[in-house]
C-alpha positions as CSV (number, residue, x, y, z in Angstrom):
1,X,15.3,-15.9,14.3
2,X,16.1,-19.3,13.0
3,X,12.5,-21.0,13.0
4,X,9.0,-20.2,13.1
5,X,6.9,-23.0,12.5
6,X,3.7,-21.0,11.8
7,X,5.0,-19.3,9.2
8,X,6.6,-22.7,7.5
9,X,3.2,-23.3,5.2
10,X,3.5,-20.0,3.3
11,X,5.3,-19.4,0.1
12,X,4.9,-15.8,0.3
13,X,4.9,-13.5,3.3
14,X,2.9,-10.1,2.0
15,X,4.3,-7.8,4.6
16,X,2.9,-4.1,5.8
17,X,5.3,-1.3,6.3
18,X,4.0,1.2,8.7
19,X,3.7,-0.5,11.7
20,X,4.9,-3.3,11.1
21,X,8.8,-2.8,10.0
22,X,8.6,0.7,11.7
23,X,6.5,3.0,13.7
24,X,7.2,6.6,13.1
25,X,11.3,6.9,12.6
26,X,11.5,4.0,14.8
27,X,12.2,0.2,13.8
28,X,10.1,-2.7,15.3
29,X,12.6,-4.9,16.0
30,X,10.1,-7.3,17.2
31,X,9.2,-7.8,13.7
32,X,12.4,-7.2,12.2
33,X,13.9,-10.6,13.4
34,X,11.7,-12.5,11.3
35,X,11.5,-10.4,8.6
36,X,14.7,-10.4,8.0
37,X,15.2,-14.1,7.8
38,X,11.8,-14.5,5.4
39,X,13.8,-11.9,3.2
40,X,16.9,-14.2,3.0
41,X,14.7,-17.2,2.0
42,X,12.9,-15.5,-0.4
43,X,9.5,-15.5,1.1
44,X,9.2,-11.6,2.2
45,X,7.4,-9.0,-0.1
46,X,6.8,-5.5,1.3
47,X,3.6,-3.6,0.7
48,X,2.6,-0.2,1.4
49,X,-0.2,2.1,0.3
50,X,2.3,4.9,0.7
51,X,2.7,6.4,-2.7
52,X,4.4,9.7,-2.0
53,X,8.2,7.1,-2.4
54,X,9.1,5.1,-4.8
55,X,10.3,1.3,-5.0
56,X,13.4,2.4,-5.1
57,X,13.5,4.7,-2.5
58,X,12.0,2.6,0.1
59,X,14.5,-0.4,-0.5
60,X,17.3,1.9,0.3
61,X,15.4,2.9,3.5
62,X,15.1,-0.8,4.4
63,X,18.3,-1.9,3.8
64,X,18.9,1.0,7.1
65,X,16.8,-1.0,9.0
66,X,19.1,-4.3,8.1
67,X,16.6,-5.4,5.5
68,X,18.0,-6.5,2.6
69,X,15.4,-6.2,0.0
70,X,15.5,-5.2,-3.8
71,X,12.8,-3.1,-5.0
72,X,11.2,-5.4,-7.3
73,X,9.7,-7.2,-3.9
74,X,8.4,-4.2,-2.8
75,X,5.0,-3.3,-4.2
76,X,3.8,0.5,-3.8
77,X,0.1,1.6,-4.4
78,X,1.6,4.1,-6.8
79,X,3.5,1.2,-8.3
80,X,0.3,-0.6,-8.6
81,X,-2.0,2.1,-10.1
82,X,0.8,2.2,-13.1
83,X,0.8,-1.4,-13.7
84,X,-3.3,-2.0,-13.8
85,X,-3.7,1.4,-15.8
86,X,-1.1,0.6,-18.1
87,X,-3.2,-3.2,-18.3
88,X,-6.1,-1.1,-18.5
89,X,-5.3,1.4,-21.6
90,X,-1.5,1.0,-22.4
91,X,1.6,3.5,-22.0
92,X,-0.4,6.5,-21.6
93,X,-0.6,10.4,-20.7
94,X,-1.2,10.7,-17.0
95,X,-1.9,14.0,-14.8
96,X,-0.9,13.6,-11.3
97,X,-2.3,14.8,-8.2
98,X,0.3,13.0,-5.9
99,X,4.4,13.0,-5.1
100,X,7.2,12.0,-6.1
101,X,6.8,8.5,-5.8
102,X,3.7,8.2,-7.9
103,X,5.8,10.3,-10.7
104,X,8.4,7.9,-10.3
105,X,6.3,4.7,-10.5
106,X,4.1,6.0,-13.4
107,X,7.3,6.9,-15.8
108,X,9.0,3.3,-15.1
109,X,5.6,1.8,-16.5
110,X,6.3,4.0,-19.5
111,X,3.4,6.5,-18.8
112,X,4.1,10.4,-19.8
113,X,2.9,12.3,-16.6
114,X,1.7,15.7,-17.7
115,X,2.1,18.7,-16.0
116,X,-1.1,20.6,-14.1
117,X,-0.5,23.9,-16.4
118,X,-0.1,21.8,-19.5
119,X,-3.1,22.7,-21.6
120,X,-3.4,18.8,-22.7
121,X,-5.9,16.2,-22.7
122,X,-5.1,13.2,-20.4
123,X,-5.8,9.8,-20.8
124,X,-6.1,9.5,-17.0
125,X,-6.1,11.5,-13.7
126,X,-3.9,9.5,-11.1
127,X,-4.7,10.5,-7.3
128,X,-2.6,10.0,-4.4
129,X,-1.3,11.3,-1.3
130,X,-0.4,14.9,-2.0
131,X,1.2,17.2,0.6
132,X,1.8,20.1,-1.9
133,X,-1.7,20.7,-2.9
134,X,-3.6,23.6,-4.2
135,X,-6.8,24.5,-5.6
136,X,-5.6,25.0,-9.0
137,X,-4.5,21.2,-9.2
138,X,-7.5,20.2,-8.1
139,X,-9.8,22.4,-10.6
140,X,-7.2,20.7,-13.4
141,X,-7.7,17.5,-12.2
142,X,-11.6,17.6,-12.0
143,X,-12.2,19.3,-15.6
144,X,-10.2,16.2,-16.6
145,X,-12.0,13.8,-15.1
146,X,-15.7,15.4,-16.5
147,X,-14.1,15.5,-19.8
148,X,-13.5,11.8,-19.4
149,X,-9.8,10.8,-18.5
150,X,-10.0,7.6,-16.4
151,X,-10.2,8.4,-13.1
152,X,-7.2,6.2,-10.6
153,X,-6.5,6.3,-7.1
154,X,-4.1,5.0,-5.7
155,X,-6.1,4.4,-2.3
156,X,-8.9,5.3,-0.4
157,X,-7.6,5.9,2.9
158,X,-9.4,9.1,4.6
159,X,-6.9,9.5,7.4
160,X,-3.7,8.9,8.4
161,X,-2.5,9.1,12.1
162,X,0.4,10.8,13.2
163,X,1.8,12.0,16.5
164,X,0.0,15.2,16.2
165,X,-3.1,13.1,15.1
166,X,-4.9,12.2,11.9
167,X,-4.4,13.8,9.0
168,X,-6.0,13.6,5.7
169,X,-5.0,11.3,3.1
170,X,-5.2,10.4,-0.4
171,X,-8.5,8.9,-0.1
172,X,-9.8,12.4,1.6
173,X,-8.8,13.7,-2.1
174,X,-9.9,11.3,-3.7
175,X,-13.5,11.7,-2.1
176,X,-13.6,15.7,-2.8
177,X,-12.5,14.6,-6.7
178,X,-15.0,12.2,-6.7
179,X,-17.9,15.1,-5.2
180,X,-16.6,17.7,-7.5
181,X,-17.7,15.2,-9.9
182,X,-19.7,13.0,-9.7
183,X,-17.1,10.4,-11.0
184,X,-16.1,7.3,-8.9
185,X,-12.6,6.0,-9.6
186,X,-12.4,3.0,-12.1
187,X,-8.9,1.5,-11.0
188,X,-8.0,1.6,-6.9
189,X,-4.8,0.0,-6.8
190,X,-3.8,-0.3,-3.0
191,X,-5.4,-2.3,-0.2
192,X,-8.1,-3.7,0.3
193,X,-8.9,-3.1,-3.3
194,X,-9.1,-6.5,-5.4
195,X,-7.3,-4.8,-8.3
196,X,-4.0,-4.8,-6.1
197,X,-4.2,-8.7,-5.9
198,X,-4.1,-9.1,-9.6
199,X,-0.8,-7.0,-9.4
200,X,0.3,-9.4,-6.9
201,X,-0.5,-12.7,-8.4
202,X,0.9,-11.5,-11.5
203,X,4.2,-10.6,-10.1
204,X,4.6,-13.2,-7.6
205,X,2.7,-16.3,-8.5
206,X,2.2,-17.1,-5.0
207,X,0.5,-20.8,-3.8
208,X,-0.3,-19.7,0.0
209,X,0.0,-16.2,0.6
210,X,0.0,-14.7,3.9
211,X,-0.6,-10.7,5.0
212,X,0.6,-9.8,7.7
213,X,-0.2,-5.8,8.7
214,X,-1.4,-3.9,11.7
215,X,-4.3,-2.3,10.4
216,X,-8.1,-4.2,10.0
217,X,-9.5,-1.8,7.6
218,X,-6.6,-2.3,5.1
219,X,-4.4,-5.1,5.7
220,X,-7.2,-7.8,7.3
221,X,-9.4,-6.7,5.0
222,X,-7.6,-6.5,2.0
223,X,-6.5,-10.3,2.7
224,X,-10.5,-11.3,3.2
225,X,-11.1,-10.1,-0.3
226,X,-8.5,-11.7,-1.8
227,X,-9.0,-15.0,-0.1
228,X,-6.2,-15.5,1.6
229,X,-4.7,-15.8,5.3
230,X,-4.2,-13.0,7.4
231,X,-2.2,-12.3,10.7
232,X,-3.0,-9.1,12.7
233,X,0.3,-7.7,14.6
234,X,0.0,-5.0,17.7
235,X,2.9,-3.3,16.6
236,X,0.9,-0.3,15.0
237,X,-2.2,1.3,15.4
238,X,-3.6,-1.3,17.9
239,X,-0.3,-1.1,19.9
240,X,-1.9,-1.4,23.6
241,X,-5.0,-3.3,22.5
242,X,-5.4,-6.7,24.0
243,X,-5.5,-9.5,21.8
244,X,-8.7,-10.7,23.0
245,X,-10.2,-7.0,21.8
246,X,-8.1,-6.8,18.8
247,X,-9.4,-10.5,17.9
248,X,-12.8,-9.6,18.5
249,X,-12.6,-6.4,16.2
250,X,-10.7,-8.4,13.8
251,X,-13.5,-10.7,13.1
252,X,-13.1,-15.0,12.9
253,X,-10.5,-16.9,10.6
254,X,-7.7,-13.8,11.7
255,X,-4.9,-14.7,13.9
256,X,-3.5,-11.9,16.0
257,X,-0.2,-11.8,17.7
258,X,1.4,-8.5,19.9
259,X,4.5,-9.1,17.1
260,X,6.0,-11.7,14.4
261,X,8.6,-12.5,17.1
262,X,6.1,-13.8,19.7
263,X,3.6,-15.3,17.1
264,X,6.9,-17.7,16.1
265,X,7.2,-18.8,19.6
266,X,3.7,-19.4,19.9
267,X,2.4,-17.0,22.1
């Protein structure tokens, strides 16, 4: 797509990944065809709260998907939890309940990620999305925390849907850490927290961001707390929801469009 006018007044386009450059294994094209040309401007920078893949990883996943994109514009909430704890207390000794991807993220930021059967202290306890986990992680990760390693998430979302339905996610974790506890997390670094902005105007600089996503919870919200213009897609999980609905759930100053392709021709 050649033109679209209402995206002409942003510097920056701050775009979602999971339903909004795919759904599932499946590509939106819908989206795509804009994407695609904000990425050969310049103007396209992919964020995720995903942390269980790396920068890296997800840049050669796009470039399947015939987006060209190097992995320095793509900003991770496991990328961002290792740049504001590294702000926060320096290079330091991290234990992980999380994937590869927050392993990854955490070691390019020059953090040591220790081991849960390494009988260590920890500067911090770094919580994300972990599909491997047992009770013996956890008990590590919660005697660290009470003995005062700064606790990080990564993000806070409870749930995530699939096509068997929702599933936990990081944040479910993060909440049972947080009981076990008593301990609330000091840094969360993906969306809607504040803390990723600061990553993002630090990296980017940008003048008039925009966000688009699919999600109100994450993506509209995180934009409302940062202060900055956001554009609601039905290409995710409102997919089937009228605009008028998805406007009203939305809340005022939110545009919503059923994709990027028909926002640009106005509809």
């Amino acid at each position: 797509m050649k033109s679209c006018p209402g995206l002409d007044g942003y510097d920056i386009v701050f775009a979602d990944l999971d339903g909004v450059i795919w759904l599932g294994q499946e590509p939106i094209e819908d989206n795509l065809v804009v994407l695609r040309t904000l990425a050969s401007e310049g103007r396209l920078v992919v964020l995720t709260n995903n942390s269980t893949r790396s920068r890296r990883v997800y840049a050669a996943m796009l470039e399947r998907v015939g987006l060209d994109i190097e992995p320095g514009r793509i900003v991770t909430s496991a990328y961002s939890a290792a740049v504001l704890l590294k702000k926060k207390l320096g290079p330091s000794t991290a234990l992980v309940v999380g994937e590869e991807g927050l392993v990854e993220e955490l070691a390019v930021e020059g953090h040591v990620v220790a081991s849960s059967s390494d009988n260590i202290d920890v500067d911090a306890v770094v919580v994300g999305l972990d599909r491997n986990l047992t009770y013996g992680k956890l008990a590590r990760a919660a005697s660290a925390i009470h003995s005062g390693s700064l606790f990080v998430a990564t993000n806070l979302d409870h749930a995530l849907p699939t096509p068997r339905g929702l599933i936990p996610g990081a944040g479910s974790i993060v909440a049972l850490l947080e009981k076990a506890t008593g301990v609330k997390p000091a840094i969360v670094a993906g969306k809607p927290s504040r803390g990723l902005a600061e990553v993002l105007e630090s990296l980017f600089k940008p003048v008039r961001p925009l966000v688009v996503g699919d999600r109100i919870d994450t993506d509209v919200e995180f934009a409302r707390a940062w202060g900055v213009d956001s554009l609601l897609v039905l290409t995710g999980l409102y997919r089937g929801v009228s605009i008028e609905e998805a406007s009203r759930k939305a809340g005022e100053g939110v545009r919503v469009a059923r994709s990027l392709s028909e926002f640009c021709r106005g509809g």
